[in-house]
C-alpha positions in Angstrom: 7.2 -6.7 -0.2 10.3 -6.8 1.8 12.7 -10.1 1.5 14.8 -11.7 3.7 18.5 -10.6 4.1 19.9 -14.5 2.7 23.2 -15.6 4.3 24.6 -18.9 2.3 26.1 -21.2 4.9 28.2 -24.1 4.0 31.3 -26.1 4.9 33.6 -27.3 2.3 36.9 -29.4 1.9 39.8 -28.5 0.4 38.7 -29.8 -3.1 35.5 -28.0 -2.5 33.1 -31.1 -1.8 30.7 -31.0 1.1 30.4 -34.6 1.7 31.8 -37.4 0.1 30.3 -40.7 -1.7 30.0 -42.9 1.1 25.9 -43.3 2.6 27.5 -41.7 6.2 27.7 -37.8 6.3 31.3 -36.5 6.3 31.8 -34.2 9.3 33.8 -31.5 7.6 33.5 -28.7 10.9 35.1 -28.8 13.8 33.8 -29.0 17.1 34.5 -24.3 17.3 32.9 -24.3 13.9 30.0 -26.6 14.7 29.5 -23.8 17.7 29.9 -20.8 15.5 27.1 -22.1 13.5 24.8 -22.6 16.4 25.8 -18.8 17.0 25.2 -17.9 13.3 21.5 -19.7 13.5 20.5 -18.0 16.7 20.6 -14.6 14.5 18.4 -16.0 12.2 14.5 -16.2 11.5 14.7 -19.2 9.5 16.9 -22.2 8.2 16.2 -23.5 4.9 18.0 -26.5 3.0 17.0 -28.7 0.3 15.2 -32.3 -0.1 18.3 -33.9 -0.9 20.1 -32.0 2.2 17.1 -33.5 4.5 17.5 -37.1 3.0 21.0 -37.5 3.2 21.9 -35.4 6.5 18.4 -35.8 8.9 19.3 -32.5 10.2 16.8 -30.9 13.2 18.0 -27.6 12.1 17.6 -26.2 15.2 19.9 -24.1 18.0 21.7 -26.5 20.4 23.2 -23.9 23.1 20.3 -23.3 25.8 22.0 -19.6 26.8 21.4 -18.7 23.0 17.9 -20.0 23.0 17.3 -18.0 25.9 18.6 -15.1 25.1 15.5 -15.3 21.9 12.8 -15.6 23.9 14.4 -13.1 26.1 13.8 -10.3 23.0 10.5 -11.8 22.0 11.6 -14.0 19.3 10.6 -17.5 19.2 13.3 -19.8 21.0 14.1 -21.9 17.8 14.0 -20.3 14.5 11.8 -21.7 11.3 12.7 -24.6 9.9 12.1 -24.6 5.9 12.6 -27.1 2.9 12.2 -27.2 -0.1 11.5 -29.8 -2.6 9.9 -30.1 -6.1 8.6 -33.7 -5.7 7.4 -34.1 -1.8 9.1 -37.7 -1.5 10.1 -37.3 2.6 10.5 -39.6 5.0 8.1 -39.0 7.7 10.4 -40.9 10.2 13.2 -38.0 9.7 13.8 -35.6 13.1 12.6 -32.6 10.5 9.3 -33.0 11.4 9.9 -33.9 15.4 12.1 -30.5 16.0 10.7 -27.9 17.7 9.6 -24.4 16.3 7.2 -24.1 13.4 7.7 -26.4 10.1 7.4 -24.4 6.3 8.3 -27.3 3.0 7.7 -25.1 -0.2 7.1 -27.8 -2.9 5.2 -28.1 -6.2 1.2 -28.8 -5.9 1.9 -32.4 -6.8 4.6 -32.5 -4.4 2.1 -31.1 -1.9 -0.4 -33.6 -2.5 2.5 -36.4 -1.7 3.3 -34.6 1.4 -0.5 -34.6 3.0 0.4 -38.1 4.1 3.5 -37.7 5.2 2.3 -34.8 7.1 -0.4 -37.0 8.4 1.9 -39.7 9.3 4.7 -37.5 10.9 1.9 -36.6 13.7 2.9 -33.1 13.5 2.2 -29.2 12.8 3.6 -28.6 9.6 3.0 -26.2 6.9 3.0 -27.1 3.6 2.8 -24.2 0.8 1.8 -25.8 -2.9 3.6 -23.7 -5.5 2.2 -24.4 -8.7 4.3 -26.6 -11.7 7.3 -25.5 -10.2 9.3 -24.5 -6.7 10.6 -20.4 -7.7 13.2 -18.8 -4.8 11.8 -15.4 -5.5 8.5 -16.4 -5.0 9.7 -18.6 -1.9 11.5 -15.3 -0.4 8.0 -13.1 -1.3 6.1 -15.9 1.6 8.9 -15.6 4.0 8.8 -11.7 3.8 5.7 -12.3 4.5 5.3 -14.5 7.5 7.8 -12.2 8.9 11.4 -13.9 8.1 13.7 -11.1 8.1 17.2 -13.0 8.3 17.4 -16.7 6.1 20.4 -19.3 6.8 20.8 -21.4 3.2 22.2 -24.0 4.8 22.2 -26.3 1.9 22.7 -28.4 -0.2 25.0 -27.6 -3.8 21.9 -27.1 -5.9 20.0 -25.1 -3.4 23.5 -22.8 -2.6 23.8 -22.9 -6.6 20.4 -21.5 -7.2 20.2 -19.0 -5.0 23.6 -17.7 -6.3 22.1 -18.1 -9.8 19.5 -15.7 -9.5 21.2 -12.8 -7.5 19.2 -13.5 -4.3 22.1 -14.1 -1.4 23.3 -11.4 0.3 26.0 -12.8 2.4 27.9 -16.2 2.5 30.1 -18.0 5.0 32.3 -20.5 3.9 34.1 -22.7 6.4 37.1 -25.0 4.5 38.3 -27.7 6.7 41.8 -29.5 6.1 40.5 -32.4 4.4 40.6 -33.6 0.7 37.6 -35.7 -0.2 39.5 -36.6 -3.5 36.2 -38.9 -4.9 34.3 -37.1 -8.2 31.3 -38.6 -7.3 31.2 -36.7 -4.2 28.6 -33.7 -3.7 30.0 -30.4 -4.7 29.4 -27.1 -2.7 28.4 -25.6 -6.3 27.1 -26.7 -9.7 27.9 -25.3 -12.8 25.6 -22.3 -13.6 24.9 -18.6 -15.7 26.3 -16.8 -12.4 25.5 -12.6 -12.7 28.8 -11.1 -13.9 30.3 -14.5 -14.5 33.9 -15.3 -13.6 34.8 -12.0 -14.1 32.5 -10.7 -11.2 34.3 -11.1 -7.5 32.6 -11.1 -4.4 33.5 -8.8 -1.5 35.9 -10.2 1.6 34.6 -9.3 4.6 37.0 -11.1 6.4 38.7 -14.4 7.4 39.3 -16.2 10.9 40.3 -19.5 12.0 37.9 -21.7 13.8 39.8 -24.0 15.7 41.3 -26.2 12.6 38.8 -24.4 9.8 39.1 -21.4 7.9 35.9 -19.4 8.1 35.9 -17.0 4.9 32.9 -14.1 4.5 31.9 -12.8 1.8 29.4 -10.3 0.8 28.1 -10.7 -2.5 27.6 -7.9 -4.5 24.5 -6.5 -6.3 23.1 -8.3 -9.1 23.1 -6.2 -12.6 20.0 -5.0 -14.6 20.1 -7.9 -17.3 20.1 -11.0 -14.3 19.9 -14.5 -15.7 16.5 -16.2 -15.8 14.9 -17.5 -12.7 15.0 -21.3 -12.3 13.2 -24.0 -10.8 14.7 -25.3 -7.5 15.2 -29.1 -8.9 14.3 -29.6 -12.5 16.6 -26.4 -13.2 14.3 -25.6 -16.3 14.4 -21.2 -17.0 12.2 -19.4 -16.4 10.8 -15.5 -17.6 12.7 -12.8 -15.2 9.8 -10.8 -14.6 11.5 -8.3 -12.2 14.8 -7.0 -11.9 16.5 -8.6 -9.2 17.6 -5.8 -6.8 14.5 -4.6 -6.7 12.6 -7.5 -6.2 14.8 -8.7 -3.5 14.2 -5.6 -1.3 10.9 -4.8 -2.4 11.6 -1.3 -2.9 10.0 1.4 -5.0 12.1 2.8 -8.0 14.8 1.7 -6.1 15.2 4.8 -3.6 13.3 5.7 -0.3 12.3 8.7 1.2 14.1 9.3 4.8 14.0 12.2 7.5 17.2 14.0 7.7 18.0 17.2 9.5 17.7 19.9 7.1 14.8 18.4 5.1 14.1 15.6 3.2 17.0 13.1 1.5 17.7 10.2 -0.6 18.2 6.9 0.3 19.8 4.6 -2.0 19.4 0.7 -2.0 22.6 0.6 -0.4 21.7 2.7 2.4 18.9 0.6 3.4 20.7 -2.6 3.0 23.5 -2.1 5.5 21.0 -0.7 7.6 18.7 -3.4 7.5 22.3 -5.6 8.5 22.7 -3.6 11.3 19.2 -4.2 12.4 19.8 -7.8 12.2 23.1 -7.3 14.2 21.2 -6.5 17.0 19.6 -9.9 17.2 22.8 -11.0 18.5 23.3 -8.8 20.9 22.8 -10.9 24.8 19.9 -9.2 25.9 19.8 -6.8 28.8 17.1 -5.1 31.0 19.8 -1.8 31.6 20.8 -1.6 27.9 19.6 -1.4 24.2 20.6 -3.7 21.9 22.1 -2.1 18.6 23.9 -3.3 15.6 26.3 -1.1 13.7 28.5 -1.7 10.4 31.1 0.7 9.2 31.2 0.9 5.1 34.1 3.0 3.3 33.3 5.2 0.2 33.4 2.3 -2.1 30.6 0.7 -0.2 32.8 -2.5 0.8 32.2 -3.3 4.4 35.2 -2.3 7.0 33.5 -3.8 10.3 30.5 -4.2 12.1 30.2 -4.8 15.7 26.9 -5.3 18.0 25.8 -4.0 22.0 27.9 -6.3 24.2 29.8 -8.6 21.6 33.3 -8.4 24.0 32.0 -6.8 27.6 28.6 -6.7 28.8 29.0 -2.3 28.5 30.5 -2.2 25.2 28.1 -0.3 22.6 27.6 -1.5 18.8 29.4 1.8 16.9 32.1 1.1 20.0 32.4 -2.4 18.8 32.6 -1.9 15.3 35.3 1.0 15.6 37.4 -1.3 18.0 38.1 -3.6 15.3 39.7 -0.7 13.1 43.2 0.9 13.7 42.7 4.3 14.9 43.6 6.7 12.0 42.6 4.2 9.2 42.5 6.5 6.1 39.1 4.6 4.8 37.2 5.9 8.0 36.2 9.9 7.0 35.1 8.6 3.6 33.3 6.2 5.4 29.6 5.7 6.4 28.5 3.8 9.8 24.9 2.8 10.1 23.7 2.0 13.3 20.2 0.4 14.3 19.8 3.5 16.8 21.0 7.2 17.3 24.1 7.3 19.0 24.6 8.0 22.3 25.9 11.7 23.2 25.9 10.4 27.5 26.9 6.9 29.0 27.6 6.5 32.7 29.4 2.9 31.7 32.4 4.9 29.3 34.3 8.0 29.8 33.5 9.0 26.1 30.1 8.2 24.5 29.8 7.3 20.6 28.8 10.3 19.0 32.5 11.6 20.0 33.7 8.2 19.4 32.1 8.7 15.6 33.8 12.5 15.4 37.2 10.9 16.6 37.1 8.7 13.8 36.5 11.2 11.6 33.5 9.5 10.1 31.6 12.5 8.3 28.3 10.3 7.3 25.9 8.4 9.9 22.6 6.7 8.9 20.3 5.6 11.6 17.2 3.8 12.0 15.5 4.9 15.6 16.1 7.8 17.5 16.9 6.7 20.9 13.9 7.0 23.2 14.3 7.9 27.2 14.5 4.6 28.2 17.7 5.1 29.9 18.4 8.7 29.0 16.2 11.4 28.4 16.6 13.7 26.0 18.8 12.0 23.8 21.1 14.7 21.5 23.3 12.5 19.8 22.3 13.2 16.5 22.4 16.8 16.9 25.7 16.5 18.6 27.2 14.3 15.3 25.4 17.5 13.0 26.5 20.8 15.0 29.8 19.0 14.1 28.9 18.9 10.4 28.1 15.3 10.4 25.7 14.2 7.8 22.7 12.3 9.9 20.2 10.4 7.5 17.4 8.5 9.9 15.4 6.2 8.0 12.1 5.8 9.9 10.7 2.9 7.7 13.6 0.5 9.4 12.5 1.9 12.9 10.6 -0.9 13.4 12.9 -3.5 13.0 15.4 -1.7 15.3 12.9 -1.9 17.9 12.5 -5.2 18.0 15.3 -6.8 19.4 14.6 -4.2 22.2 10.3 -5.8 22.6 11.3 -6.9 26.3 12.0 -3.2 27.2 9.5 -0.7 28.9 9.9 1.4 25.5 
């Protein structure tokens, strides 16, 4: 079973609090952050936070810009994502704007906690679905019913225990971390992270992807790297109590087979590592962002150098509305950078070897770049072109081209609204 790509969201002060002590909610983001977030949701599936998160912030968790909303139901997705929450004893309000906002409604809880929720379900007058989890609320087990119900792309967007668990137990794959000029300065103010038995410990670094300002915040990516073999125990969302590992945690997150997958690639058959399908299943998700268009495919593409650390990524139309993903994505990077022809770029479709939009199309863009490795997803159909060669354009030039069918689908989806 496949899990959802987890992105940890959060926005911190200086001394790393996310609120502080007072009963009013400390607005840490400024008003370009507050936007970039909306941005960050409308590439999501589903937004989960924590009981304590709901209680104390009332958030809708919902997308506020109509253009983005629009641009969703303009792919086939549903205009809001899901909203999710978890909590271990089911003691919610059923006066907070959770269970007014619009789009479907998941609460993981415990079966007690379910039990206290049929009446506040009841007395919310709403749609909402509650999943009873035995003694105890587990985040792999939440992930497995999200893979499920189709969730490809979870925003964590809170709170400290929640972000804390899921770091924990090796199951985030990205996190953004906006830190706003402000010191909160109070001890009894909620931290963005709790102590825990984090994989690798303080030895273990995460990856920078990158770091921007947003207006007066500093908005720091990370990716966060693969969890080892010997992962600490799972744990219970809120009592924290350990529990038996009883996969290993790579695997389990990905749901795949002896941790390789077959692919096509020209010249017989290849293998895909974990890694492989991982940036490829990013890209995929990179072309939810893309504005959609009835003359144009929506694509993602990330760039990775030999050491597997991300170098870019860019998506169909992020700066003009006839810039392609792998056009994007190589924009960003000096031309010449020595990391490029160790590189690999994945890309949610085959490169283009024709474009009436650019004087050069992206399969020589890739050869220009010296990039000697490309992994794919879909093989470009002849929507807008036919017969499509880019891929044998990229390998007459002694480009390595791995396709990985099994992702085709979820290439094709940000595309549903097209006569494919």
């Amino acid at each position: 079973m496949t899990r959802p790509y987890v992105l940890l969201s959060a926005a911190v002060s200086i001394d790393g609090r996310i609120d502080d002590a007072s009963p009013r909610r400390l607005v840490l983001s400024s008003p370009a952050d507050l936007d970039r977030v909306d941005e960050v949701r409308a590439g999501c599936d589903a937004i989960l936070v924590g009981a304590e998160t709901l209680r104390r912030d009332d958030p809708r968790l919902m997308i506020r810009d109509a253009s983005r909303r629009a641009a969703r139901t303009e792919r086939g997705d549903p205009e809001q994502p899901i909203g999710v929450v978890l909590t271990a004893g089911g003691d919610l309000d059923p006066t907070l704007r959770f269970w007014r906002r619009d789009g479907g409604r998941l609460v993981y809880t415990t079966d007690a906690g379910a039990a206290r929720l049929a009446g506040t379900v009841g007395a919310s007058g709403t749609d909402v679905t509650v999943i009873g989890m035995g003694a105890e609320v587990r985040l792999p087990a939440v992930l497995d019913d999200l893979g499920a119900r189709g969730v490809r792309r979870l925003m964590v967007e809170g709170g400290g225990r929640v972000h804390t668990a899921f770091l924990a137990q090796g199951l985030a794959d990205e996190l953004h971390l906006a830190v706003a000029p402000l010191l909160v300065g109070q001890a009894d103010a909620p931290p963005f992270l709790h102590p825990a038995p984090f994989p690798g410990g303080p030895g273990r670094r995460l990856r920078l992807l990158d770091a921007t300002t947003v207006g007066d915040v500093v908005l720091i990516r990370y990716a966060v790297p693969r969890v080892p073999e010997t992962a600490p125990p799972e744990e219970s969302v809120e009592t924290g109590l350990a529990l038996r590992q009883e996969e290993p945690a790579e695997e389990a997150r990905r749901g795949t087979e002896d941790g390789l997958a077959r692919s096509e690639a020209r010249g017989g058959r290849r293998e895909v590592s974990d890694a492989d399908l991982r940036w490829l299943r990013l890209a995929t998700d990179l072309a939810r962002l893309c504005p959609p268009s009835r003359t144009a495919f929506s694509v993602g593409a990330v760039i990775v150098d030999a050491e597997g650390r991300e170098i870019s990524r860019g998506h169909s139309r992020e700066s003009d509305p006839h810039e392609h993903a792998e056009e994007a994505a190589l924009a960003k990077l000096p031309p010449g950078d020595p990391r490029l022809p160790g590189a690999t770029l994945y890309s949610s479709l085959e490169p283009c070897c024709r474009r009436s939009s650019r004087p050069r199309p992206c399969a020589q863009l890739i050869l220009e770049a010296g990039i000697r490795r490309v992994v794919i997803a879909w093989r470009e159909p002849d929507t807008f072109v036919s017969d499509c060669q880019g891929s044998d354009v990229l390998t007459e030039a002694g480009v390595e081209v791995v396709e990985i069918p099994e992702l085709a689908q979820a290439a094709r989806a940000p595309n549903a609204h097209l006569p494919l």
